[in-house]
C-alpha distance (Angstrom), angle and dihedral (degrees) to the residues before:
residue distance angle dihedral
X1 . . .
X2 3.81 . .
X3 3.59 131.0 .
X4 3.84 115.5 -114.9
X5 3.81 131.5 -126.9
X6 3.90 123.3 -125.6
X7 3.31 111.0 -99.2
X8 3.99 126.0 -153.1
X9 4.26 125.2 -105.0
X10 3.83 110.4 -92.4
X11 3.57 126.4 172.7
X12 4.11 106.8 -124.4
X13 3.94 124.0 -175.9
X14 3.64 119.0 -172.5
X15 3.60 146.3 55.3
X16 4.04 150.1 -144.6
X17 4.14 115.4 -76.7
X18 3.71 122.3 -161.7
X19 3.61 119.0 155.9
X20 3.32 104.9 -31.8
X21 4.12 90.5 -45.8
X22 4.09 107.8 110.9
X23 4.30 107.8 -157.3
X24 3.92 92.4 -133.1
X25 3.84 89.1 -127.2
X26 4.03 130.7 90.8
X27 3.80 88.3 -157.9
X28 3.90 94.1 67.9
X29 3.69 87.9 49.4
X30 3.85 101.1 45.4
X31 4.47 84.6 53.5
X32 3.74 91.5 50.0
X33 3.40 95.5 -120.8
X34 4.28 97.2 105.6
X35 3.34 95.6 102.0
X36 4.15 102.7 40.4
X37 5.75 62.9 99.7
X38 31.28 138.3 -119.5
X39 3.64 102.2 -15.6
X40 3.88 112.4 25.3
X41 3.42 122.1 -118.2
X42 3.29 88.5 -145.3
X43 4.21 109.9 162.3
X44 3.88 125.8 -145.3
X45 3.43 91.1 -99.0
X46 4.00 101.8 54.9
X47 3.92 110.6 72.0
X48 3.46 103.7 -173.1
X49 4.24 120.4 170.6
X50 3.89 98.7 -178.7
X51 3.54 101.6 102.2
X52 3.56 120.1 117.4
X53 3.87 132.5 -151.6
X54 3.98 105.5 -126.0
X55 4.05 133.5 179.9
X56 3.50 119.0 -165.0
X57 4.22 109.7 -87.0
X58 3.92 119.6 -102.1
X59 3.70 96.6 -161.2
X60 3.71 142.6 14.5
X61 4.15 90.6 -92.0
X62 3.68 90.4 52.1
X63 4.22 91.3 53.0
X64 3.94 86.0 53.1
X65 3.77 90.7 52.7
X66 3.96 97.2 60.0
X67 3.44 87.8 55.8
X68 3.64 97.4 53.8
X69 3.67 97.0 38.9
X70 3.77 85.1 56.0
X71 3.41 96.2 43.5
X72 4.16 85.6 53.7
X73 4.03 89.9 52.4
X74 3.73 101.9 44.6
X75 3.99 101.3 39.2
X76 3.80 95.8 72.2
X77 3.99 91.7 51.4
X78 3.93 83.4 54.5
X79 3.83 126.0 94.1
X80 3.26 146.2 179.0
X81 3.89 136.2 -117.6
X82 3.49 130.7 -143.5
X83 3.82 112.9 177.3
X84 3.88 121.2 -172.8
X85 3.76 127.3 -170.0
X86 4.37 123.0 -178.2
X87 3.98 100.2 -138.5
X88 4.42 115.6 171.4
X89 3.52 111.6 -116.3
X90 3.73 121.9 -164.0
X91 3.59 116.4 -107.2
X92 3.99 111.6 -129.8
X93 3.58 119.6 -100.5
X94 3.74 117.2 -112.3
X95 4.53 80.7 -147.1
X96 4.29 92.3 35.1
X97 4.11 98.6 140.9
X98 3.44 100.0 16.9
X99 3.98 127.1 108.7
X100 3.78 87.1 -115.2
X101 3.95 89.9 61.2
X102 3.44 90.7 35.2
X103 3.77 99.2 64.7
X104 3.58 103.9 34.0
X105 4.14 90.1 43.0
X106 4.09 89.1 -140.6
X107 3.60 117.0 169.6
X108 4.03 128.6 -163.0
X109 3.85 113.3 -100.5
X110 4.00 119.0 -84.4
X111 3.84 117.3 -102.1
X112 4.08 128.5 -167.1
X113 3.84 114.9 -112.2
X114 3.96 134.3 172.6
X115 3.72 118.2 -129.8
X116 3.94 103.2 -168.4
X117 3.74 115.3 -154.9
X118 4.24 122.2 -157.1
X119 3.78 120.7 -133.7
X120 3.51 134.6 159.8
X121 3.89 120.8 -124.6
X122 4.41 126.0 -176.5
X123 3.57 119.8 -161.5
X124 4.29 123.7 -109.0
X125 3.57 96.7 -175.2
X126 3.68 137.4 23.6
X127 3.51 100.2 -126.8
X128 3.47 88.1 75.1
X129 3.69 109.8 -81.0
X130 3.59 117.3 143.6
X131 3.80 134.5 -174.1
X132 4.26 128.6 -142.6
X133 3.41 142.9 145.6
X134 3.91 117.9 -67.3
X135 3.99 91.4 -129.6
X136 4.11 82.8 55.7
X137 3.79 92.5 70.4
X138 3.91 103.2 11.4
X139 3.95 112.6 135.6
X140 4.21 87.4 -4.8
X141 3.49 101.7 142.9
X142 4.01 88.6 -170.7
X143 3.92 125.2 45.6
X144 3.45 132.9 -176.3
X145 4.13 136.4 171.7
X146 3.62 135.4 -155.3
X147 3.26 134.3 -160.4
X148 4.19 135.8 -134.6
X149 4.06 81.6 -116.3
X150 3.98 94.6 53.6
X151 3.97 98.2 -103.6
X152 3.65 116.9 142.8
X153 3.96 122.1 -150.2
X154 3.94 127.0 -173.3
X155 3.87 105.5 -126.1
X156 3.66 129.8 -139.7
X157 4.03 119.2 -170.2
X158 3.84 113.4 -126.9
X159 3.98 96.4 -178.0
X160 4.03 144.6 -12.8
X161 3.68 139.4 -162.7
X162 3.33 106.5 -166.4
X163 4.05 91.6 179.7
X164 3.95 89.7 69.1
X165 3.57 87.2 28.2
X166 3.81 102.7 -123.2
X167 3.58 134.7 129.2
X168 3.91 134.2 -175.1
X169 3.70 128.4 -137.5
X170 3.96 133.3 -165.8
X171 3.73 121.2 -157.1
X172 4.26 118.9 -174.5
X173 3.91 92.4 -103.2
X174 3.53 137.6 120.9
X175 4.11 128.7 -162.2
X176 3.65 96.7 27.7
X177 3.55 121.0 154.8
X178 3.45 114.2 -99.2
X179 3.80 129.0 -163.2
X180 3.80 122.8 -112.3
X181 3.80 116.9 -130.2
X182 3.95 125.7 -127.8
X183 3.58 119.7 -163.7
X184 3.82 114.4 -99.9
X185 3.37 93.9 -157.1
X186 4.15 88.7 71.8
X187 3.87 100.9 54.7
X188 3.58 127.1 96.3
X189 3.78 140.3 -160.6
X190 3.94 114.2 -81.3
X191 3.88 85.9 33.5
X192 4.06 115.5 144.3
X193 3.63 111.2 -107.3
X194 3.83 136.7 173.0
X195 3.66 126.1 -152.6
X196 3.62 126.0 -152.9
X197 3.98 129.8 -165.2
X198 4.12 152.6 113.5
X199 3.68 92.4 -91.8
X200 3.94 108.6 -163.6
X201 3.81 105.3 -23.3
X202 3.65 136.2 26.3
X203 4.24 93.2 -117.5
X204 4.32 79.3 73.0
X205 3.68 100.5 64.5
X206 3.66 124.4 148.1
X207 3.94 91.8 27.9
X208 3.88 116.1 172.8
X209 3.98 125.7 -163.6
X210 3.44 125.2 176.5
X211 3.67 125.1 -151.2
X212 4.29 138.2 135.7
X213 3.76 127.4 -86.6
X214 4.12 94.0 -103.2
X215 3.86 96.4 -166.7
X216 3.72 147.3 -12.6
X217 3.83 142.3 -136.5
X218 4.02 90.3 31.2
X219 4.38 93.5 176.5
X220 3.55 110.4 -161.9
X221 3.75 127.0 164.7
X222 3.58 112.8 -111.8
X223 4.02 113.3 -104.4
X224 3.80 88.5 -122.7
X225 3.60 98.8 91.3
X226 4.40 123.3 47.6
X227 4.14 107.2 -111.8
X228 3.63 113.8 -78.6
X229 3.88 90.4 12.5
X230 4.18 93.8 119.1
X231 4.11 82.4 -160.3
X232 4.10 126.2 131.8
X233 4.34 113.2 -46.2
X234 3.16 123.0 86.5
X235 3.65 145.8 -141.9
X236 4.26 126.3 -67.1
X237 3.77 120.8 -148.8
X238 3.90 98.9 -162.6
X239 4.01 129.2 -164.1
X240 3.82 98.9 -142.4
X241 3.98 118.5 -150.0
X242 3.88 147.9 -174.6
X243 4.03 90.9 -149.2
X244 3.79 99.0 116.1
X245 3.69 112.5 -94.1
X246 3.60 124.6 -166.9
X247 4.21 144.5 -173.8
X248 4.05 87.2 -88.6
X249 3.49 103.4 38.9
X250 4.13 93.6 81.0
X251 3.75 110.7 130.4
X252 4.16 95.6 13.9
X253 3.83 113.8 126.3
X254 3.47 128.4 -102.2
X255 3.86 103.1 -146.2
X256 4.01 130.6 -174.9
X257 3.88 122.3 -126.3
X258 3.74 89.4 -84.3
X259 4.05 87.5 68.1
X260 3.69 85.6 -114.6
X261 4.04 124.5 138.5
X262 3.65 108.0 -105.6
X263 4.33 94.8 159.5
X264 3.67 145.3 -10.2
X265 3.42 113.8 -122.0
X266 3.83 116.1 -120.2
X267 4.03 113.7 149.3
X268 3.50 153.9 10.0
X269 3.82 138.6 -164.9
X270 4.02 110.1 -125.2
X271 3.95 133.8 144.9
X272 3.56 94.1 -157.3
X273 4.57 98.8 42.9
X274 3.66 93.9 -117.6
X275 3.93 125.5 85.6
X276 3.84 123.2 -52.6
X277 3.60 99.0 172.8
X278 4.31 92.7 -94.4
X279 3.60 115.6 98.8
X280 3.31 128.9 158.4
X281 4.01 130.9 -136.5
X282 3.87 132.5 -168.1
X283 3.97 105.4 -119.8
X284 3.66 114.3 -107.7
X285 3.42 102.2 -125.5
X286 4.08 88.5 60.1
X287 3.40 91.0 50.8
X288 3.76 94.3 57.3
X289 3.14 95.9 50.5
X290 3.68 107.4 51.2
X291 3.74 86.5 39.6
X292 3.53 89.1 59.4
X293 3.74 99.4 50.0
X294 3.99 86.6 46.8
X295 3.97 88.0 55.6
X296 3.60 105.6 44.6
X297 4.16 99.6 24.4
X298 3.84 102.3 27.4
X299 4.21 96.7 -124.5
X300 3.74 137.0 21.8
X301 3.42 131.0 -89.8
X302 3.80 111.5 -149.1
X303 3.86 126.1 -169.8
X304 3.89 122.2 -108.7
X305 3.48 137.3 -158.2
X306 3.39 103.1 175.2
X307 4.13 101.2 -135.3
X308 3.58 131.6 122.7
X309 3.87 115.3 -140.0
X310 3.82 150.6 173.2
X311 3.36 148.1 -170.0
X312 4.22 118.4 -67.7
X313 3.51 109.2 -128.0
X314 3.31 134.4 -105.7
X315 3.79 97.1 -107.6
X316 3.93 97.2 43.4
X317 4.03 83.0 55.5
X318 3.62 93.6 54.3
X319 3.65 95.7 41.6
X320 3.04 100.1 53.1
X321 3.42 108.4 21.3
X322 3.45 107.3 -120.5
X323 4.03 129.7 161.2
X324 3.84 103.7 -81.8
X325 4.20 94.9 -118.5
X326 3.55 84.5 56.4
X327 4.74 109.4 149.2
X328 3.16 118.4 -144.8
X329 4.13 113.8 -151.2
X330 3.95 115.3 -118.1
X331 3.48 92.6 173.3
X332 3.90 145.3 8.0
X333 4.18 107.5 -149.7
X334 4.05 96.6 -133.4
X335 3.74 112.3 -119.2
X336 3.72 88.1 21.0
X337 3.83 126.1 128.7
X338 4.00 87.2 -107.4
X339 3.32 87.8 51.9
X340 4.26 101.9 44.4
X341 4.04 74.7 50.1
X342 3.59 89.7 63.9
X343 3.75 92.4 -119.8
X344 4.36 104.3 163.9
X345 4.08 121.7 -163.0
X346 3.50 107.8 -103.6
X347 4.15 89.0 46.1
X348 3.85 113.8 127.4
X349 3.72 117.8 -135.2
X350 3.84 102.2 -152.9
X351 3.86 89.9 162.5
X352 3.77 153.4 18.2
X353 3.75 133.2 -149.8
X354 4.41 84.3 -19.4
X355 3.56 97.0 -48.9
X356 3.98 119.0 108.5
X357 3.35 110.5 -138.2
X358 3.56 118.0 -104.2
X359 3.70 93.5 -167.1
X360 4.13 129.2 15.3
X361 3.77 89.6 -121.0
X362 3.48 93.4 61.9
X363 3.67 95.2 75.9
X364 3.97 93.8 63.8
X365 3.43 88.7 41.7
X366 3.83 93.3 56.3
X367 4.00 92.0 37.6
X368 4.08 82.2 56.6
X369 4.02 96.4 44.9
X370 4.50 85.2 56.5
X371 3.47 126.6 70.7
X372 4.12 134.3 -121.8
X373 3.97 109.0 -84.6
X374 4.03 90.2 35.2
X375 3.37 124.5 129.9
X376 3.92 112.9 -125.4
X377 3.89 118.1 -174.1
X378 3.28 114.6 -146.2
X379 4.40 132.0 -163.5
X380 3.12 117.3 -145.7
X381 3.73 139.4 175.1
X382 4.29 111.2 -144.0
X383 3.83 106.1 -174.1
X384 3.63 95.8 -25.1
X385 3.75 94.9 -43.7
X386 3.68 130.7 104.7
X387 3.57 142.6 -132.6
X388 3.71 151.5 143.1
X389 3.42 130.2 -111.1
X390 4.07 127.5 -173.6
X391 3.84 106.8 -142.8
X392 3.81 119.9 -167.5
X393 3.18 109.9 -139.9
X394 3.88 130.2 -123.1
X395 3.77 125.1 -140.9
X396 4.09 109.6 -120.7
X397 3.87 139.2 88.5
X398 4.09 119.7 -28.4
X399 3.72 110.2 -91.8
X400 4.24 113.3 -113.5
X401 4.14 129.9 -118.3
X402 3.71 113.1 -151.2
X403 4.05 122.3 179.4
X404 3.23 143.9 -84.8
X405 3.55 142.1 140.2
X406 5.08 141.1 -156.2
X407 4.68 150.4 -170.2
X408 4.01 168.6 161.6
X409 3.90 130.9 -25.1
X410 8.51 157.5 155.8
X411 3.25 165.0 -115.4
X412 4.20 102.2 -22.3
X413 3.53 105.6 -80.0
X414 3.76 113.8 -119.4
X415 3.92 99.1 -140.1
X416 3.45 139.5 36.6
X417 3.40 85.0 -118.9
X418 3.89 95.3 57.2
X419 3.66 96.0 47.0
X420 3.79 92.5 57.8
X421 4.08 86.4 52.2
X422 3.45 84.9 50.8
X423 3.48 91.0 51.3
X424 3.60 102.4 31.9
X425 3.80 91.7 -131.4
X426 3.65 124.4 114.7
X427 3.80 105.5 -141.6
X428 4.05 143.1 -175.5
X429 3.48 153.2 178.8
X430 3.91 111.8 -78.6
X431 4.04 90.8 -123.2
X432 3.92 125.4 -167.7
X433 4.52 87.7 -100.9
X434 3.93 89.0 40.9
X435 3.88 85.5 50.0
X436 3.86 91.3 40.5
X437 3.77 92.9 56.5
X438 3.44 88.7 38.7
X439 3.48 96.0 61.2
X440 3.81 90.9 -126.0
X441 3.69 126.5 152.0
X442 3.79 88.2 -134.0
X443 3.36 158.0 6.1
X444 3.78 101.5 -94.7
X445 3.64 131.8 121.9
X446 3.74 139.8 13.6
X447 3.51 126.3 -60.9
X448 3.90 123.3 -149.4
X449 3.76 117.8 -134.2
X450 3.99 110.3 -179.3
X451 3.31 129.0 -2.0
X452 4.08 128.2 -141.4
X453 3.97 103.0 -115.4
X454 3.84 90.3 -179.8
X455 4.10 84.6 70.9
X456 3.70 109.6 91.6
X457 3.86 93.4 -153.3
X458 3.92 90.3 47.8
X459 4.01 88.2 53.0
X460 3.85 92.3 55.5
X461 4.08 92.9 32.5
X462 3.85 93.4 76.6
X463 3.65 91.4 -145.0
X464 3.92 108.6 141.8
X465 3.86 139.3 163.3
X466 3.72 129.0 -60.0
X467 4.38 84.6 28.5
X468 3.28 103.4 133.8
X469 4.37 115.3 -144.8
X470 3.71 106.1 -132.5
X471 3.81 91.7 164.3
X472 3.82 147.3 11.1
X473 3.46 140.4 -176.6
X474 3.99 86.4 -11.6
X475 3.40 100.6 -54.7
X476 3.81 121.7 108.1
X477 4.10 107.1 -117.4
X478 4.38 108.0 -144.1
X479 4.39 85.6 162.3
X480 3.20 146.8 -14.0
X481 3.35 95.7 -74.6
X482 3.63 94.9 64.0
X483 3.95 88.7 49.2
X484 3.74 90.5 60.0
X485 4.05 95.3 42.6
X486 3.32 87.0 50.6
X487 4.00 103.2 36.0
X488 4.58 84.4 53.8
X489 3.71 83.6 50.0
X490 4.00 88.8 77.3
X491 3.38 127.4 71.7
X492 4.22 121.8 -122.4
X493 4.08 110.7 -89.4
X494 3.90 89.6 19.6
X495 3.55 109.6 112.5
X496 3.58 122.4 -139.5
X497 3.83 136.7 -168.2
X498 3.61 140.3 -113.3
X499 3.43 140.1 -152.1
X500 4.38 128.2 -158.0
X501 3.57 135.6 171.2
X502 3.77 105.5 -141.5
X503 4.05 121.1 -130.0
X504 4.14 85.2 -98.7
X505 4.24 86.6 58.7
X506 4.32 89.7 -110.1
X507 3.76 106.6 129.3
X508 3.69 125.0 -138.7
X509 3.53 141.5 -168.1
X510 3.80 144.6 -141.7
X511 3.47 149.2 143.2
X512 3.39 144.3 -117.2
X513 4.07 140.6 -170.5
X514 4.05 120.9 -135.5
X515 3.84 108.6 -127.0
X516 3.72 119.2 -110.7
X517 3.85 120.7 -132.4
X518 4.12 85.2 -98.3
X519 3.62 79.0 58.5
């Protein structure tokens, strides 16, 4: 930890793209890092004084009055954040574009300059600790805050976590206002809320917007990791909003009409960088309690349960009727607390702690929200049976979801041949050059080599080429004999699962349903 310099006002316009999700900052941008995408529960620690005592307006005078008295109470606990980092920039060439510069490649001599970024910032405690977004301050190598009353404070950071995105500042000052927490577990969609920020240049400070809270539980992955990748990040649980955010208003609160924190504001969707009516807010609750740990521990500890997962498909869902968030395991991390737990690839995890999971990414979300030493209880479905296992959890990095998707399916087909057109997969023998170029540690198994897109339940089965069948319907799969002993084993219209170990050695599962003659 270092303390930061004061950095000078600069007007900054922009902010950070990645697919379609705009960080609502222009300092993330200007780094080139924008696109790497009722009762408080207020703790000890967070002394916040904003609340505000409201009864429900009479008339349209009295609505426009709980605005402004929350405006009043909130805009002194927000701040603004002015982020500077020295980057070289290459002189131009006096012979750039010529044949002379051309052939001998020269290039004009570096020189320092100081991109300054905009953020927003509100403060949790009023000794001078503030919250923001991580890609606010991230690689600044100068911070500064101002206040609604004109005060300027040099900023040092005392902690990030750049999976949920949040950061936490501390300024020499004493008696600041400090924002009072509401529980974000209480609000609901078409809720009031006001949203406060610099958006695009530092002459804007102090902006409000008002808006609703348009939906909850928006899952996303975090951008930290590549798609599919399973590796470090995490998972956000985003408030989404129509208040008007812009580039500038990162990491300013998004407060109900009782003044009280109910988000920090970190996102929006837009084609064009400005507001498009989606933005995107850290839930309150999460930000209280990361803040926390940074305060009185310095860093956060986040649970681990050391599994790799994806989503079920489709057809193993509807098979089997199995809550629609429903993770399959790719991989158990040996030595790990999933795997002391007993947890196996190819287990389903249909619930956590006695709540089925409405979506998959729910389950690293919850892992994140609970701390190392916890006990998490997970449901799971293990070749159609279920059972509960109590995990302690570990203390490291959230555990990834990737994709995936599985469904439906006669008389026993006489041919190897005519059970793959039954099937509409083209199978074979795992042999020791298949397992060679497979990477596999032997010959074991059968390997699929096209699949039938015209079949409906292939589409949605997520079974491709170079998969290699390790197991169906319960029965462990060496050849393609096994496949068909085991394949005539189930009955038309049942469905039955089955088990692959991808060509990068995760295993998946799905299921599938054996035709009937109608079929």
């Amino acid at each position: 930890m270092s303390t930061q310099g004061k950095v000078s006002l600069a007007i900054v316009v922009g902010g950070a793209f990645l697919g379609g999700i705009l960080f609502a900052t222009a300092g993330a941008n200007l780094f080139g890092v924008g696109d790497a995408v009722g009762t408080s529960g207020q703790a000890a620690a967070l002394d916040g004084s904003t609340q505000v005592e409201q009864s429900a307006p009479s008339t349209p005078s009295g609505f426009e009055t709980a605005f402004s008295e929350v405006a009043a109470s909130v805009n002194p606990a927000v701040v603004q954040i002015r982020a500077a980092k020295v980057v070289d920039r290459q002189r131009r060439n006096p012979f750039e574009g010529t044949p002379f510069e051309r052939f001998f490649g020269q290039r004009g001599p570096s020189e320092p300059e100081v991109r300054q970024g905009l953020g927003s910032g509100v403060v949790v405690r009023s000794d001078g600790h503030i919250v923001t977004n991580n890609h606010v301050i991230q690689d600044a190598e100068q911070l500064s805050v101002q206040t609604l009353g004109g005060e300027q404070y040099e900023a040092e950071v005392v902690g990030t976590d750049q999976y949920k995105d949040l950061a936490v500042l501390k300024v020499d000052a004493s008696d600041m206002t400090a924002i009072s927490f509401g529980s974000s577990e209480q609000i609901s969609v078409g809720q009031w809320v006001m949203a406060f920020g610099s958006p695009l240049t530092p002459q804007l400070n102090n902006s409000v917007t008002a808006g609703i809270i348009s939906a909850l539980g928006r899952l996303q992955a975090s951008p930290q990791r590549g798609r599919g990748s399973n590796q470090g990040g995490g998972v956000q649980n985003f408030i989404q909003t129509d208040a008007a955010i812009n580039p500038g208003n990162s990491g300013g609160p998004l407060v109900n009409l009782q003044g009280q924190l109910v988000g920090i504001n970190t996102a929006i969707v837009s084609r064009s960088g400005g507001n498009q009516g989606i933005g995107f807010a850290v839930p309150s609750n999460t930000v209280e309690r990361i803040a926390t740990q940074i305060i009185e521990e310095g860093d956060v500890q986040r649970a681990y349960l050391g599994i790799r997962y994806r989503k079920a498909p489709e057809t193993l869902l509807e098979n089997e009727s199995l809550p629609k968030g429903s993770a399959i395991v790719s991989q158990v991390e040996e030595g790990d607390p999933a795997g002391e737990a007993g947890l196996e690839a190819g287990d389903i995890i249909t619930g956590i702690n006695g709540t089925p999971l409405e979506n998959y990414l729910q389950l690293g979300n919850q892992i994140a929200s609970m701390r190392p030493g916890e006990e998490a209880s997970l449901q799971i479905n293990r070749d159609g049976e279920t059972r509960t296992l109590s995990v302690t959890l570990g203390a490291r990095g959230e555990s990834m979801a990737a994709s995936g998707e599985g469904d439906q399916g006669g008389e026993s087909p006489s041919s190897a041949e005519a059970l793959q057109k039954e099937l509409g997969l083209q199978l074979q023998d795992v042999t020791p050059d298949i397992a060679r170029r497979l990477g596999l540690d032997e010959a074991r198994g059968v390997v699929i080599t096209g699949v039938d897109q015209s079949s409906r339940m292939i589409r949605d089965s997520g079974l491709q080429p170079r998969q290699v069948i390790f197991k169906m319907a319960g029965e462990q799969v060496s050849d393609m004999s096994a496949f068909m002993e085991a394949y005539q084993g189930v009955k038309p219209g049942d469905a039955f699962r089955i088990a692959v170990r991808n060509p990068d050695g995760f295993v998946f599962v799905t299921s599938l349903r054996r035709p009937t003659d109608a079929e």
